[in-house]
Steps between C-alpha positions, in 0.01 A plus 500: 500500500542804706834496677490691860824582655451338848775613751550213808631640830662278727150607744212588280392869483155550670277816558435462888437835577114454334216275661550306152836357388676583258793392284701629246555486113730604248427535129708660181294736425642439112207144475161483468276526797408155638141356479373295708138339386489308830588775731250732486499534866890567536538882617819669379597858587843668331694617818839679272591556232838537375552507113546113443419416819141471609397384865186298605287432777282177459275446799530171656166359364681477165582190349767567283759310663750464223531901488486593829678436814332370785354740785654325814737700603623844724649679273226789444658748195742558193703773486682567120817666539610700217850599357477914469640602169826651543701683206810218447355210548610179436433138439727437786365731698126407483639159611722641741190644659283220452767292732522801753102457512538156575776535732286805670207216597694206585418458892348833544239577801423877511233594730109574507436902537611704782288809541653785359423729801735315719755714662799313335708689264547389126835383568404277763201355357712401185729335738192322711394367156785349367590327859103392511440128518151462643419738721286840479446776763509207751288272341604177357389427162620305171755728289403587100688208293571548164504219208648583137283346235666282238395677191455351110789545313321726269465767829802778445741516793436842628198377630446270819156406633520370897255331702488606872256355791400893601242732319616771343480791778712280685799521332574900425892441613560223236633759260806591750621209408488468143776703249418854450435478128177221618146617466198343701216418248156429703329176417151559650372308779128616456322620209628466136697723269367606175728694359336771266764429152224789261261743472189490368463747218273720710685537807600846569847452450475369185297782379714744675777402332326541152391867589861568688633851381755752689342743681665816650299521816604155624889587339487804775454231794765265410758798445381555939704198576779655733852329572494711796256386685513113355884504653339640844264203536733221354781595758254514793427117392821414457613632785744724311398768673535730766241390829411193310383210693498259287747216538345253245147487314491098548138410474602293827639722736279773731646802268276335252206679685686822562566558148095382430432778782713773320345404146179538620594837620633606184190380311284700752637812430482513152133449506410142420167443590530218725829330612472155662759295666421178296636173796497176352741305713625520867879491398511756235429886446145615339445607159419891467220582304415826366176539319367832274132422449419495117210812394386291204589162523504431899511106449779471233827498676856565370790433700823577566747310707912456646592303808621679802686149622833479393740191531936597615781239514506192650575501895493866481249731652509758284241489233452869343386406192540814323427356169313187563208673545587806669518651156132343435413658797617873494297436139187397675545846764596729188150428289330580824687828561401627120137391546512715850730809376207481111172427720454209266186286460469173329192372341620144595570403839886526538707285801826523557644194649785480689590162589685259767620136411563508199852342562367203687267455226245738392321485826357849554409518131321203470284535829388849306431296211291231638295775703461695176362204324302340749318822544404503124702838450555594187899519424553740133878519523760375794852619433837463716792682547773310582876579517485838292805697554832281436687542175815405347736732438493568134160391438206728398185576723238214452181343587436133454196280531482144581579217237256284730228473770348784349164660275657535206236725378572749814834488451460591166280828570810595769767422293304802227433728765852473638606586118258809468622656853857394600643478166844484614459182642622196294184295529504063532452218676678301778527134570560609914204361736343489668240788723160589623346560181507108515256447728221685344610367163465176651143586621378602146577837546654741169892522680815597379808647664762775389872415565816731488696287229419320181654159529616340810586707877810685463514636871761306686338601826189298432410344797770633691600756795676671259164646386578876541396804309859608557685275262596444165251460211171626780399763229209739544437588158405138480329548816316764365421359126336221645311680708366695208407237297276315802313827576432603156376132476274480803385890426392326161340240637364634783356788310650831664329779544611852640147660654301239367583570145676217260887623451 
């Protein structure tokens, strides 16, 4: 008999946000799926998944009362909150975290969205939030409650699922509350994740990767990537430097949209053939989207992403985030400066994707994602750059790839091109999570990310205003070697060409 790990909440978990009902499920992925003869008519869409933990929406016609929870109830989402993998850790400290989770939840109200145009200043908005109880712009409403699932004993401690009675875009400011080291995992409120796990053997990255070979032409291109100019654009983000404006890159504040306005900019003038402010929520800064049309292939798209959102210490306005992603995305601006400076073509369509909330939980990323797929577009490759430039002291230069939520069929291809072009780079894999490459991954989309470490984060400034370029262990030869080995991988991909002809 088919054993389902049913979680009870002290309020049942219910999907109100859809005309139907919904409630939620949680199965080890390690069993069997369940039949059901009799239930022909049950409907059951995966919402997340999250290695051994899958997530379930059953709609509230479904009969299977002994493995589901009932649907009466407020509480509209789940939210998994994940441990990030940090070099050091420690039994005791995954529990120690687990605890601080716990402790993080117990009583809290944050509020629903202010709009991020208002004239308050980051400082004072933080400082409005964490006195909120109940009241927005003037308006009474119910606060954002959180509830802490009581997991199987089989579920690892660094992760936490929690109920809450608000939607998703409700809640952006529940990760100022959380410990640094805590990443937001989306569990989908609409829709259904199919995560893309292979290849067929006739997709063109499969077959790319059987033809790969160095070629010189591309080789020339990735030598073009300039510290220079990379250390020019990362300071202006991190507000390192001189005339900067920017204060903090939270995905929450109104600098959110300045630094959207100045990407765009940027983009603009190295030739992109359209650049689109991409607004998906009221309360947070737009995507950017640059496009190069593809001459051969116009309606198979390769993309390349970072987030421009960045994330500083608790209580503390200042969120520079010169790694986490400014790194990512000085990347993102130097692959559009050497497709300018070479008059490059592409024979697919190329975007470059620079994204906001991704620290409140892949929100820009996935709202590209679902518009990609509910359009029918054709995704070939979707690759992230995410924290690129820390490294130890005493380490070598290196690349990783993910260990999970990935193609592993992509990353394979990357992992060989990164060998063939930036063979300096000590090439592996990292159990760190979690970015945008997610959300198309989620969506069925070939995704992978590339990482500045193999193993777990090194930086000690993750997640914290201590996120300069100016400090200890901010290298940019690392900088630079991972911005090699994502160009000469989207140039692959993409299909370069320099006046129309193949490099």
């Amino acid at each position: 008999m088919v054993r389902a790990l049913l979680v009870s909440l002290s309020a049942s978990l219910a999907l109100a946000a859809t005309a139907a009902a919904y409630s939620w499920d949680f199965v080890d992925n390690s069993l069997p799926e369940p039949t059901f003869a009799t239930q022909t008519a049950c409907s059951r869409e995966l919402r997340g998944v999250y290695e051994d933990l899958s997530i379930y929406a059953y709609s509230a016609s479904c009969s299977l009362t002994t493995n589901m929870l009932p649907a009466e109830n407020n509480m509209r989402q789940l939210i998994v909150l994940e441990r990030q993998h940090l070099e050091g850790d420690s039994e005791r400290d995954i529990r120690e975290w687990n605890h601080a989770v716990h402790e993080s939840l117990r009583g809290l109200s944050v509020p629903g969205p202010y709009d991020i145009a208002d004239n308050d200043s980051e400082e004072s908005a933080q400082i409005r939030f964490r006195s909120f109880r109940g009241r927005t712009r003037g308006h009474h409403r119910e606060a954002c409650t959180f509830t802490p699932v009581e997991m199987p004993v089989s579920q690892p401690k660094y992760r936490v699922v929690v109920g809450s009675n608000c939607a998703a875009e409700e809640t952006p400011y529940l990760i100022d509350n959380l410990p640094s080291n805590t990443e937001i995992l989306p569990v989908r409120t609409e829709g259904f994740v199919a995560p893309l796990d292979s290849l067929p053997k006739d997709h063109p990255i499969v077959l790319k990767n059987r033809a790969l070979k160095h070629r010189q032409a591309l080789q020339s291109l990735v030598d073009q990537v300039d510290v220079e100019t990379m250390e020019k654009d990362v300071t202006w983000l991190s507000g390192e430097a001189p005339g900067s404006p920017f204060l903090t890159r939270s995905s929450t504040s109104k600098q959110s949209l300045e630094v959207a306005q100045w990407l765009k900019s940027q983009f603009e003038s190295y030739g992109c053939d359209t650049v689109e402010l991409m607004p998906y929520q009221n309360r947070f800064g737009p995507n950017v989207i640059c496009t190069f049309k593809g001459t051969e292939h116009p309606t198979e798209h390769v993309i390349i992403g970072a987030h421009h959102d960045s994330r500083g210490s608790f209580l503390n306005p200042r969120a520079p985030g010169a790694d986490d992603d400014g790194s990512g995305t000085t990347m993102l601006l130097q692959i559009a400066r050497i497709i300018k400076a070479n008059n490059l073509s592409f024979g697919r369509t190329l975007v470059i994707a620079a994204f906001s909330g991704e620290e409140q939980g892949l929100f820009g990323s996935a709202a590209l994602a679902k518009k990609l797929k509910a359009s029918g577009t054709t995704i070939t490759m979707m690759i992230q750059g995410d924290m690129l430039a820390y490294r130890k002291p005493g380490e070598p230069l290196q690349v990783a790839f993910p260990a999970r939520y990935h193609t592993p069929e992509l990353s394979s291809l990357l992992r060989n091109v990164t060998e063939l072009y930036v063979p300096n780079a000590v090439v592996g894999t990292t159990g760190a999570c979690c970015s945008d490459h997610q959300s198309f991954w989620e969506a069925g989309f070939p995704a992978t990310a590339f990482f500045e470490r193999n193993g777990p984060i090194a930086d000690p400034k993750y997640h914290n205003s201590g996120d300069l370029v100016y400090r200890e262990g901010y290298d940019f030869e690392q900088l630079k070697t991972s911005a090699q080995a994502m160009l000469a991988s989207v140039f692959e991909v993409a299909e370069a060409k320099v006046s129309g002809a193949d490099l």
